[in-house]
N, C-alpha and C positions, 0 to 999 in steps of 0.2 A: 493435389489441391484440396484443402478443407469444404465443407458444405458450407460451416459461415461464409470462407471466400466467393463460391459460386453464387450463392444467393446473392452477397453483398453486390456481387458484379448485377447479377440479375435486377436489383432495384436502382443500381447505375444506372443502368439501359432504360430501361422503364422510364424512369429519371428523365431523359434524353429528349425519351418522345414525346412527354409530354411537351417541351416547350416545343418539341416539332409541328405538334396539331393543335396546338391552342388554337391559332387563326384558323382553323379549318372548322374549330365548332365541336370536337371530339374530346377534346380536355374530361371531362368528365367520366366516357368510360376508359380512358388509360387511365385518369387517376384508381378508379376499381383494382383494374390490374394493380398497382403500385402496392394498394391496400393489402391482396392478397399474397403478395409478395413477401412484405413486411409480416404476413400474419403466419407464411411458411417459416419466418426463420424464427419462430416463439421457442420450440423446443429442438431445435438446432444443435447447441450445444454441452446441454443437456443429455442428448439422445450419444451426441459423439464419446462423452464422455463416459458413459453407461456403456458404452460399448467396447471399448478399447480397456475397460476395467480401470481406469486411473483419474487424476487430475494432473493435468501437465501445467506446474507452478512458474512463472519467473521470477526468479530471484536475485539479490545481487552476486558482484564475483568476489564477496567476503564482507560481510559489515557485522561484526561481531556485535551480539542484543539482539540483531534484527535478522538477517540473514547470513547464516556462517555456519560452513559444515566443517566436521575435524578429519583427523588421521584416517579414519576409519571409512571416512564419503559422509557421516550422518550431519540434517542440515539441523539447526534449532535457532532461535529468535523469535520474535512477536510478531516481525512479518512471515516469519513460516509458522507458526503458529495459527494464524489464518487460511493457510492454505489447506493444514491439518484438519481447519473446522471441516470447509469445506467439504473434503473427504468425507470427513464422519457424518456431515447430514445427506450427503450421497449418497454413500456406500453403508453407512455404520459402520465404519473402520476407518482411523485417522489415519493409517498407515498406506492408504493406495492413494498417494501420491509422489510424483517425480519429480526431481528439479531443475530449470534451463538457469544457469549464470548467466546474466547479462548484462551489456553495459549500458552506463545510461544513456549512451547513441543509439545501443540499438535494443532497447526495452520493445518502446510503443510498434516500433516492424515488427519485430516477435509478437506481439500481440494482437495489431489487424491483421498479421500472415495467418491467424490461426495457428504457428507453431505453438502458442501455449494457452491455454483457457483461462487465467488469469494473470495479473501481473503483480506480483504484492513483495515492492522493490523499494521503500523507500520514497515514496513516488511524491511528488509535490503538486498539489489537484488546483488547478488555476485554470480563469478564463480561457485560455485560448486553447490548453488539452483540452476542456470540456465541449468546446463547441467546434474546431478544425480537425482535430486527428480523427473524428469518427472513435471515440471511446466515452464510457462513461464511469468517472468514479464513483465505488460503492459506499464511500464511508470515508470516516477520518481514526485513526488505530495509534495516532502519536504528533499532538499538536507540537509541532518545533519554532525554530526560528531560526536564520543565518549567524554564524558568529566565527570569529577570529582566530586563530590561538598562534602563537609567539614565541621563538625560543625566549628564556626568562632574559637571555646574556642579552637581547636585545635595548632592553631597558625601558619598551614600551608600557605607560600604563592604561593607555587606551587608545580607541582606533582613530582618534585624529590624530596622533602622531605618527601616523603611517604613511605621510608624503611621499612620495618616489617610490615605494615599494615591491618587489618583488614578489608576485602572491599564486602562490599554486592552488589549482582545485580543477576538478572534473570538466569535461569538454561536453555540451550539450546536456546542463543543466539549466538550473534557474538562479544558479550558483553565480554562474557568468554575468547575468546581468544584473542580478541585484549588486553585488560587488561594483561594476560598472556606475548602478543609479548611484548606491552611496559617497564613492568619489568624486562623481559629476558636480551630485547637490552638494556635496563640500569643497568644491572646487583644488581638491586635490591631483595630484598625477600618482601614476602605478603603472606596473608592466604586469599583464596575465601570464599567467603559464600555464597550459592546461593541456592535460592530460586525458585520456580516454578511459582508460583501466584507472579505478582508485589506489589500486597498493602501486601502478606507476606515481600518483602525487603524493602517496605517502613516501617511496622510497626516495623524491626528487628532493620535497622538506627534509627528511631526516639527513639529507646530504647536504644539506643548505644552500643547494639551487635559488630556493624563495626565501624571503625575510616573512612571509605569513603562509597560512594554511587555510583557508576561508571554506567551508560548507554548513550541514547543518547543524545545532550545538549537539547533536544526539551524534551526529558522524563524528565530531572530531574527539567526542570524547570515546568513543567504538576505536578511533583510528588513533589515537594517542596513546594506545595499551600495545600497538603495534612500531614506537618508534624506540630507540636504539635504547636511550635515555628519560624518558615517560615525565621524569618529576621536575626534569630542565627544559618543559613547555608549559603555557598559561594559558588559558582564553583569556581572552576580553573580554569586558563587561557588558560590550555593546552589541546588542541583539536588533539586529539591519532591519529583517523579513518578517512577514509571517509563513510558515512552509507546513499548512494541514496534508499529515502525509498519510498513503491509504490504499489501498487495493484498487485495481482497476480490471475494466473489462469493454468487452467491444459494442458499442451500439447496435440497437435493433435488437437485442434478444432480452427481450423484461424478465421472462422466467430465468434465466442466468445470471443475470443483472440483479433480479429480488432473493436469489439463492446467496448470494455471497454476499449482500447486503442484509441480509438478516443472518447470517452465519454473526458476523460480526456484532450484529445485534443484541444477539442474544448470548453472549461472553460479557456483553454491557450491564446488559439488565439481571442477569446473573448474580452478579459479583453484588448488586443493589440490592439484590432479594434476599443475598446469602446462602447462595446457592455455590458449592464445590466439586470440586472431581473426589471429594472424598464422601459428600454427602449427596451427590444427587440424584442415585437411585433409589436413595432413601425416601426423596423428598418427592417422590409422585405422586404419593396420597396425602398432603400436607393438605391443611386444612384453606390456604392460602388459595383463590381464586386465581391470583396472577400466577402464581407457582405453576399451579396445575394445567394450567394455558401453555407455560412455557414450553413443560416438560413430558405435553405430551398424553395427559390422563382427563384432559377436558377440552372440549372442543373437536377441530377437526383442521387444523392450521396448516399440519402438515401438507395435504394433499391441497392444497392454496399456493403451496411451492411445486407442487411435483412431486413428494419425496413420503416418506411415513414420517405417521407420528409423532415418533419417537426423535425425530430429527435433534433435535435442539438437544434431549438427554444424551444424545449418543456424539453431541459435542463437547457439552459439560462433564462426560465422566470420561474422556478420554484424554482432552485438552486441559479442559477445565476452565475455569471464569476470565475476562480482563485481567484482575488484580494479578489472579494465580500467574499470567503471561507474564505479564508488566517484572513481577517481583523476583520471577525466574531469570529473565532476561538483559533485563535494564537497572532494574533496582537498584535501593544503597545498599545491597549486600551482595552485587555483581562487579566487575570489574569497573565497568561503567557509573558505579555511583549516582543515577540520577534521578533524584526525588521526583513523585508524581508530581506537584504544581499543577498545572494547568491540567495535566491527563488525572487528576484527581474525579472520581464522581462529581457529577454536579450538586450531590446530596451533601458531599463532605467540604466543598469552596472551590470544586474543581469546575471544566466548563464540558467533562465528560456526561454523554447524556443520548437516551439511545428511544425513538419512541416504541409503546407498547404492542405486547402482543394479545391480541383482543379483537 
């Protein structure tokens, strides 16, 4: 059993008594307790992680851009790509981390079990993950949206002609029920089909079990390089959701929670400053105040997270910026084709935008 587990148990209990002795007049020194509880599990995961030499990632079971390793086991994508920061503002090595596959039923239990210290899955950050499962998202890494796609033989030009249909996608998503809202409000009928494992609803469409494919537009064009015939499917035009997708981590530990949220961060602000994995050990002594903040040559930021200095350069020359992720993985010169738009800086008409380090 993990030490976040035990503690987490520990501030249950605590939890507990407190409603037990409110009438009794005592509420206030269990609340103490509760505090100090809460204040044991600051470097929790941090410390486990320091010790065991690694970062234990989840990841998906293949979404090529985002999480997808080849022949050889290696994982690459922009959601492993943050896993990789991480590393490197731990350890200074992108390399000590490991990977869990997992489905999206069973992400968030890998994640409060403590089997993995982060979860950076694809993951869609919404009301009720944020405030029921006991986790907190750190960030948004690929603004998306829900969308369609169609064999072309179908003949559909868009998603209200989708009466009665047949629609495959993932089991214990958000996939499900937005699919669900949009039919409702259109007062259409459909049949779900859902799947637990992705490459099972990829393999079920490509067999033409469904007459659609519904996830999110960054998955289906990931999962459309995976089907028999690639250029006899379409999307649709019509984008359902909004799905801010992002890294996640367990409630109660802010020092682990601000590590991986400024990991991210600072890939953001990066890429804004002009900062590269080709230039930015260069860029330590740059005359730039922000620069020099970031990277580690002014201030004292590091040691604000836990970690050295040098955190944030030993993310950037190993990783590298946003862009460098984004261009590597997703890009129009990837399989996936998919122009920044929205994940654009906020500096260039994007709504990309990461606050300062200062």
């Amino acid at each position: 059993m993990s030490n976040n587990l035990v503690i987490g148990i520990g501030a249950l209990v605590v939890g507990g008594v407190v409603g037990y002795f409110a009438g009794a007049g005592n509420e206030k020194i269990v609340e103490v307790e509760k505090v100090v509880e809460v204040e044991k599990q600051q470097t929790a995961t941090l410390d486990a992680v320091k010790s065991k030499g690694f970062v234990q990632c989840g990841v998906s079971q293949g979404l090529p851009g985002f999480s997808n390793s080849d022949d050889s086991g290696k994982w690459t994508g922009i959601d492993v790509d943050v896993c990789r920061a991480v590393a490197a503002a731990v350890f200074g090595d992108s390399s000590k981390v490991k990977f869990t596959p997992l489905s999206a039923k069973q992400r968030f239990t890998a994640l409060a079990s403590g089997e993995i210290d982060v979860l950076s899955r694809n993951t869609t950050w919404t009301m009720t993950r944020d405030t029921q499962l006991g986790l907190n998202f750190a960030g948004v890494n690929y603004y998306d949206g829900q969308g369609m796609m169609v064999p072309k033989s179908l003949g559909a030009k868009s998603a209200m002609e989708l009466d009665g249909a047949n629609i495959c996608t993932n089991t214990g998503t958000t996939t499900e029920l937005n699919i669900t809202d949009f039919f409702r409000s259109n007062a259409m009928k459909f049949n779900l089909v859902a799947f637990e494992k992705a490459d099972e609803v990829v393999a079920a469409y490509d067999a033409g079990r469904c007459d659609v494919y519904t996830t999110d537009r960054s998955g289906l064009a990931a999962q459309r390089t995976k089907l028999t015939n690639p250029d006899d499917h379409m999307v649709l035009p019509e984008i359902i959701s909004k799905e801010p997708l992002g890294p996640v981590v367990r409630q109660g530990d802010d020092q682990w929670f601000n590590i991986v949220r400024w990991s991210l961060r600072a890939m953001i602000n990066a890429e804004e400053m002009g900062i590269t994995s080709a230039n930015a050990k260069s860029k330590v002594n740059d005359n730039n105040p922000a620069i020099k903040r970031l990277l580690g040559s002014e201030g004292n930021f590091g040691a604000e997270l836990g970690l050295s200095n040098d955190w944030a350069l030993n993310i950037l020359s190993q990783v590298g910026n946003y862009g460098e992720s984004y261009e590597a993985h997703v890009g129009p010169n990837t399989p996936l084709k998919l122009d920044r738009g929205v994940n654009e800086l906020w500096s260039k008409g994007g709504i990309l935008y990461a606050a300062p380090i200062r």
